[in-house]
C-alpha positions in Angstrom: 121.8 14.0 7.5 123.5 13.7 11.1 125.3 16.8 9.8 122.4 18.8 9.4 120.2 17.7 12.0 123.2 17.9 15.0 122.2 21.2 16.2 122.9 24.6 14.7 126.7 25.2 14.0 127.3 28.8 14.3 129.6 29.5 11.4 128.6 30.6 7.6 126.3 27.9 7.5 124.0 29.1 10.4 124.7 33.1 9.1 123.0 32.4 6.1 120.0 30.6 7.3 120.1 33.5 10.1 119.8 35.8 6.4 117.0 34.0 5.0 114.7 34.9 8.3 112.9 38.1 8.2 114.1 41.0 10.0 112.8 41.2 13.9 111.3 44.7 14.1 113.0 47.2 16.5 111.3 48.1 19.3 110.1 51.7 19.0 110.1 52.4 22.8 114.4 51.6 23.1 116.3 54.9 23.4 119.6 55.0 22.9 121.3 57.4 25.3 125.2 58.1 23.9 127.4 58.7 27.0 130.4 58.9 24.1 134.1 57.9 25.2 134.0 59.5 28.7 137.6 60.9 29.7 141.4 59.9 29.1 139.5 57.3 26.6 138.2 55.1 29.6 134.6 55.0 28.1 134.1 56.5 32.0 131.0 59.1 33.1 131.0 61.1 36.1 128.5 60.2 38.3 126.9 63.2 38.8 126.5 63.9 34.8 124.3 60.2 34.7 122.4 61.4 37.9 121.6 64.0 35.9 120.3 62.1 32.8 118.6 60.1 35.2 116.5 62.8 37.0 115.5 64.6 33.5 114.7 61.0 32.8 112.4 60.8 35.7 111.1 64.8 35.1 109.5 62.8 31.6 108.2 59.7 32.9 110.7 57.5 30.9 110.7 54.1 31.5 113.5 51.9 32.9 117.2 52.5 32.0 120.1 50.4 31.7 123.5 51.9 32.6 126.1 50.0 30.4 128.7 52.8 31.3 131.3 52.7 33.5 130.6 55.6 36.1 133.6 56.8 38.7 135.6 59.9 39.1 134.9 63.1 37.9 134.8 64.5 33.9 137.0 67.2 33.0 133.5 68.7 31.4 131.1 67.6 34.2 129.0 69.3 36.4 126.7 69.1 39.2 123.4 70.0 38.2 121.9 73.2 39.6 125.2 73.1 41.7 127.8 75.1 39.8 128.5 76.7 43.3 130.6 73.6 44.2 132.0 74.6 40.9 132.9 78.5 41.6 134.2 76.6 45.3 136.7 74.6 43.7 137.7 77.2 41.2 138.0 80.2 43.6 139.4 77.8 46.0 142.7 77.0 43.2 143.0 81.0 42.7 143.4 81.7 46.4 146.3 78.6 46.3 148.4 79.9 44.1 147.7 83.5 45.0 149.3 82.8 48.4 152.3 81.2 46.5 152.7 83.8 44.1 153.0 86.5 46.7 155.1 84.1 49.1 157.5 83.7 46.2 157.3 87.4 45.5 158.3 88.1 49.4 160.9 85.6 48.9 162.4 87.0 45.9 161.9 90.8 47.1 163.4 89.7 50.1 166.6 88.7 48.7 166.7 92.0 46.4 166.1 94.3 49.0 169.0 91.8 51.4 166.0 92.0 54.0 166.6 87.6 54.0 170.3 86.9 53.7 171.8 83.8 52.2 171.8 81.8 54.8 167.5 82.4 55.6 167.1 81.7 52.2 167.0 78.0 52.1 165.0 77.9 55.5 162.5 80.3 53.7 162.2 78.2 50.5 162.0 75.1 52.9 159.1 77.1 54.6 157.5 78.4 51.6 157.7 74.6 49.9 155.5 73.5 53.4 152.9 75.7 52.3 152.6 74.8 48.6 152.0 71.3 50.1 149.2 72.0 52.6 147.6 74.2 49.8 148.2 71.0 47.6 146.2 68.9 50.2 143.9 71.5 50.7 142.6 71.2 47.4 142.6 67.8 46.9 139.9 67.3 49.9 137.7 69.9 48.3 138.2 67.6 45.0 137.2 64.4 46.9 134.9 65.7 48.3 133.0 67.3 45.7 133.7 63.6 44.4 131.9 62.2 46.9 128.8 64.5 46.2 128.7 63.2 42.8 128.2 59.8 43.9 126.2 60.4 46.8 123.7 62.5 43.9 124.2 59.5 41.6 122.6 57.6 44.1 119.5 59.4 44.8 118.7 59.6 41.6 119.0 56.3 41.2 116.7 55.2 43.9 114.5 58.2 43.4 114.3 57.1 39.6 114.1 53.0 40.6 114.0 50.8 37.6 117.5 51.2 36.9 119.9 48.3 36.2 123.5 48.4 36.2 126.5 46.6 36.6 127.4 45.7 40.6 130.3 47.6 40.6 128.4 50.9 41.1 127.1 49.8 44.7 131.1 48.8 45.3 131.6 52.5 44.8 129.2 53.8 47.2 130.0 50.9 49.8 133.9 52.4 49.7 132.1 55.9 49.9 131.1 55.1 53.6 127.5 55.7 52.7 126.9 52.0 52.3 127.4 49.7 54.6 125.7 46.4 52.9 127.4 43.5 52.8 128.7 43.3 48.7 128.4 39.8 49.3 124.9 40.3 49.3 124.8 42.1 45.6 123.8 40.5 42.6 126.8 40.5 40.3 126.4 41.8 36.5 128.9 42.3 33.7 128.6 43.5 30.5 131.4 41.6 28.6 130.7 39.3 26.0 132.9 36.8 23.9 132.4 37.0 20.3 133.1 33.6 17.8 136.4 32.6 16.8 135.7 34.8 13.8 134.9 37.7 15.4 131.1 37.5 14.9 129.2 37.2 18.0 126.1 34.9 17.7 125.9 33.8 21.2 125.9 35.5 24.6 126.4 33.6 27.9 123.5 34.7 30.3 126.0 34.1 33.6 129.0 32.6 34.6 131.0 31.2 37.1 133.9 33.1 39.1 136.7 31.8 40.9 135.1 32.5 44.2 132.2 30.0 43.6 129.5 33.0 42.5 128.0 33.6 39.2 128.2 37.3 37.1 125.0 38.0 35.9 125.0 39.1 32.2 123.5 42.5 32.1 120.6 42.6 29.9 120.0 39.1 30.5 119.1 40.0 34.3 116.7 43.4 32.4 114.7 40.6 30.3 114.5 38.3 33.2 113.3 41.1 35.6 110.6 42.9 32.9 109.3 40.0 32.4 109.1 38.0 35.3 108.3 34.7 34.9 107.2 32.4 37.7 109.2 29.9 36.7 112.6 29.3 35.0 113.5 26.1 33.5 116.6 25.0 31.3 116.1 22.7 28.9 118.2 21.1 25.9 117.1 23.6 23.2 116.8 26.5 25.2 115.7 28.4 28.6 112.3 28.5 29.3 109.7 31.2 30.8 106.8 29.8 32.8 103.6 32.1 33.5 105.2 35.1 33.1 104.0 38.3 34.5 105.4 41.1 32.9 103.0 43.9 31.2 101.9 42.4 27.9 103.0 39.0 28.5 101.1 37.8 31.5 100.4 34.3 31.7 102.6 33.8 28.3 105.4 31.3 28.0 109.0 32.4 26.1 111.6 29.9 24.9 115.0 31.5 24.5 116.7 29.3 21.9 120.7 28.7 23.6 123.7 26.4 21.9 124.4 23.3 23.3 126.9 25.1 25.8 123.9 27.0 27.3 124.6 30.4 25.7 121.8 32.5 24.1 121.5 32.5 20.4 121.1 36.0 19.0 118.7 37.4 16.4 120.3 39.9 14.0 118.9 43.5 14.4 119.8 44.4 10.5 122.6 46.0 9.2 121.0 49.6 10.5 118.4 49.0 13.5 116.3 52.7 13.8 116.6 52.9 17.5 115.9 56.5 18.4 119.4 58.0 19.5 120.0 61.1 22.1 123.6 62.2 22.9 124.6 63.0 26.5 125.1 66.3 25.2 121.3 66.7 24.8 120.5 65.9 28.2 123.5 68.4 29.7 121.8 70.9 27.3 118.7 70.8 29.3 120.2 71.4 32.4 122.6 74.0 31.7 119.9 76.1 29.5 117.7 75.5 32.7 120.3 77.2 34.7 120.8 80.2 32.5 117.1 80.6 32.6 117.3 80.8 36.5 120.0 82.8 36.1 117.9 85.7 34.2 114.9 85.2 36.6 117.1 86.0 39.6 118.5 89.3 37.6 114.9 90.1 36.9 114.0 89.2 40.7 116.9 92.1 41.8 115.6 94.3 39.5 112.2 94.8 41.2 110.6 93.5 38.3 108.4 90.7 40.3 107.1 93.3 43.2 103.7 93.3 41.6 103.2 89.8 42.3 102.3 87.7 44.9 105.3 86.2 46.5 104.4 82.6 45.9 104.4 83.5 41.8 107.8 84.7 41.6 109.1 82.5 39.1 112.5 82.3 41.0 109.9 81.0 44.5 108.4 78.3 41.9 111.9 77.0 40.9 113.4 76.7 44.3 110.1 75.0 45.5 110.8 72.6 42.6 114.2 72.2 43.9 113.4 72.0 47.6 111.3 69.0 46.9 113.9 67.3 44.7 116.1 67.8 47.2 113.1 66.5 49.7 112.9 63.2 47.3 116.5 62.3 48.4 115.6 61.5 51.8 114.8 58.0 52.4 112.0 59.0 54.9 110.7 61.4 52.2 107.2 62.3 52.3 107.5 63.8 48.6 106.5 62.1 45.7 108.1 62.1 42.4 104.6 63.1 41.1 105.2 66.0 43.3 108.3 67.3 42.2 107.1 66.8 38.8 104.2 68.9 39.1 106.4 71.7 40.6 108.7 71.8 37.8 105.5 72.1 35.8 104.0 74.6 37.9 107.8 76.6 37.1 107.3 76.7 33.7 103.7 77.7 33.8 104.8 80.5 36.0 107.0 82.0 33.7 104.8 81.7 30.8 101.9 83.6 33.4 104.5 86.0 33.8 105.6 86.6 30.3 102.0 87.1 28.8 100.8 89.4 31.9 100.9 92.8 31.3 103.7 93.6 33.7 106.3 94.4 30.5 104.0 96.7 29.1 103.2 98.7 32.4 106.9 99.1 33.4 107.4 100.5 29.9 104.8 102.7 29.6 105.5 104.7 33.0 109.4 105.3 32.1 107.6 106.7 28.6 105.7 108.5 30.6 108.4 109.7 32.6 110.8 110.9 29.8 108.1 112.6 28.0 107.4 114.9 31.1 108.1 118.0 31.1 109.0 118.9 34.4 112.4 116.6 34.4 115.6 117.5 32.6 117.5 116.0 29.6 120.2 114.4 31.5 117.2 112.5 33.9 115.3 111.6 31.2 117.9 109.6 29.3 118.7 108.2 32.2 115.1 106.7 32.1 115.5 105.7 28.3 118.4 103.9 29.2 116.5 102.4 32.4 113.6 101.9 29.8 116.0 100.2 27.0 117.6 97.9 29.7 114.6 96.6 30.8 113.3 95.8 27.2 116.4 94.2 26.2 116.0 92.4 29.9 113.2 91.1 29.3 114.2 89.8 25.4 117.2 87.8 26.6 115.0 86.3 29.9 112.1 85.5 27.2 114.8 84.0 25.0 116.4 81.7 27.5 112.6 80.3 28.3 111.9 79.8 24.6 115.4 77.7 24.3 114.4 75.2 27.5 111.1 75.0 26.7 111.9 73.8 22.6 114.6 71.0 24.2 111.6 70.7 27.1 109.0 70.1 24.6 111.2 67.8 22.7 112.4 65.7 25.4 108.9 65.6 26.8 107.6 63.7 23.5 110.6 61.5 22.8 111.6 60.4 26.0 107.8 59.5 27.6 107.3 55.4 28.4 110.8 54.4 26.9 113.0 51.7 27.2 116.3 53.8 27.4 119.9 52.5 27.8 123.1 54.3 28.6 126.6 54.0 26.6 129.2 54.1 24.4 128.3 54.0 21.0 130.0 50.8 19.4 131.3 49.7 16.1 127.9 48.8 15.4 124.5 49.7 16.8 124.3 46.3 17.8 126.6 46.6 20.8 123.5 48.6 22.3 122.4 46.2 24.7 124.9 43.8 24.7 128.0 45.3 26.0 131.3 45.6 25.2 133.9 43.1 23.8 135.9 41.0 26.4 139.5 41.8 27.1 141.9 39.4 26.4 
């Protein structure tokens, strides 16, 4: 009898009464974002690829998200969102490099043939032409860092812009060594997202914070989310568990919680099932959307050289609509920004709408008609008239691939609109188990 009535042990004993307890329901609202194993296996994002998820996020009026990631550096696939100029930069920047050393070695070695650089000006010519591979070589690492630096600094103000977002402290460490911080990190809250599983390696228990060497406590990740949403007025730690006061959260207000916790103070956790139904996007999806966003812009612009806009109004050129969706993205960035997120949202929509406008107008039809009109006259010759059918098949087939790219964003638009819209979303490597979603990840040794 003192056996059973000593407190739960957390071995087979407690797993099976844990079986005999039905099932907690999921939560339909969590979203599972998978951020997959990042680069060189480090489970590592580049910021600017989150900012991105984060702002599409925002575009759909998700609710909070919890960034379990690890974000630093920059991904091998990543890249800056409506920005693939830094891109072309970097990229036209490397070809310039090593087209200076491929002619200085040609000049070199041409020199030598042609005995225009005898022996002895060789080496002082390779010593020379070494000095230049090296300033190239720090030439191009400052255009790395800082195109580094612009994924953080975008990481950021998408993160304040989107503002229920929870992550571990080492993000704000990042921007703090970035120079665009100067806050004390003594000042941060501290979060981790390690956890220690049972001796058998089943975990049953979470620690909610704990103590560092310097006197401070970590925060446990989630634990800080729960706390946060739902806001109690009080806190109080008892012997069978830790207990909310007069919460205040939406759809508890006023309610008390008791979270059950082991003697020791750690959490006890309720199984989720063998296979929980959390709703599941990859962070492929959400690069998807932007990149199909940018090809779409892409065409408009074509379209907007072309002439094929001049019948309307400035202000409903679709290429005006997106960059007055942009500027005010842009605008939101700014600390002192007047701009709303309700704003840029309703410009983006506005975008959209003005392509649709433009599609079902009659402005196809009329350009079409006057180049028929135009090869079936009889004053022009042969060769000019299939010049105009070619004129006239270009803009048709124009016009197909520019309707196409809309029809491609607007399906991952639509979809994203519907499944993303009041959620509970959290960021991450996908686990063993489905269970490591909102938990973290296993403690190293």
């Amino acid at each position: 009898m003192i056996w059973v009535f000593s407190g739960p042990r957390l071995d087979f004993v407690y797993d099976f009464l844990m079986s005999r307890r039905k099932t907690p329901e999921t939560a339909p609202e969590i979203v599972l974002i998978d951020t997959g194993q990042g680069f060189a296996s480090a489970n590592i994002t580049d910021p600017a690829l989150i900012a991105s998820v984060l702002m599409t996020l925002t575009e759909f009026n998700a609710g909070p998200a919890v960034i379990q990631t690890s974000v630093l550096g920059i991904s091998p696939r990543g890249i800056l969102p409506d920005g693939t100029e830094e891109n072309q930069e970097i990229i036209s920047q490397v070809s310039d490099e090593f087209s200076r050393i491929e002619e200085n070695i040609a000049n070199l070695f041409q020199g030598i043939r042609t005995g225009s650089i005898s022996p002895l000006e060789s080496e002082l010519y390779v010593d020379e032409l070494i000095g230049l591979i090296d300033r190239g070589k720090d030439r191009l690492l400052d255009s790395v860092s800082e195109q580094e630096l612009a994924g953080l600094r975008f990481f950021e103000d998408a993160v304040r812009v989107k503002k229920d977002v929870w992550m571990k402290d080492e993000y704000f460490h990042i921007f703090n060594q970035s120079g665009d911080n100067n806050d004390s990190q003594s000042n941060l809250t501290k979060r981790h997202t390690a956890y220690r599983p049972d001796s058998d390696g089943v975990l049953r228990r979470i620690t909610p914070f704990i103590y560092l060497e310097d006197g401070t406590a970590s925060h446990y990740l989630m634990w800080d989310v729960i706390k946060d949403k739902l806001n109690p007025q009080e806190i109080q730690f008892t012997d069978s568990g830790i207990l909310f006061t007069r919460m205040q959260g939406r759809g508890f207000e006023h309610k008390d919680v008791l979270f059950p916790t082991d003697k020791n103070g750690a959490l006890l956790l309720d199984g989720l099932g063998k296979n929980p139904a959390f709703r599941q996007f990859s962070l492929d999806d959400f690069l998807a959307y932007s990149e199909l966003d940018q090809v779409l812009f892409l065409k408009l612009e074509e379209m907007e050289t072309l002439g094929y806009y001049d019948s309307l109004p400035p202000e409903k050129h679709p290429t005006a609509l997106y960059r007055h969706a942009f500027a005010i993205r842009d605008e939101l960035f700014r600390e002192t920004s007047l701009m709303t997120v309700e704003d840029w949202i309703e410009a983006r929509q506005d975008y959209f709408f003005g392509i649709e406008d433009f599609f079902f107008s009659s402005i196809e039809t009329n350009l079409v008609t006057r180049y028929e009109e135009l090869i079936a006259s009889e004053e022009l010759e042969n060769s000019v008239k299939q010049e105009f059918a070619s004129m006239r098949d270009s803009l048709i087939k124009t016009f197909q691939e520019c309707r196409k790219a809309y029809e491609n964003v607007s399906a991952l638009r639509e979809n994203l609109a519907i499944q993303l819209k009041d959620t509970f979303c959290i960021l991450g490597p996908v686990g063993s188990t489905q269970s490591s979603w909102g938990i973290g990840s296993p403690e190293n040794p």
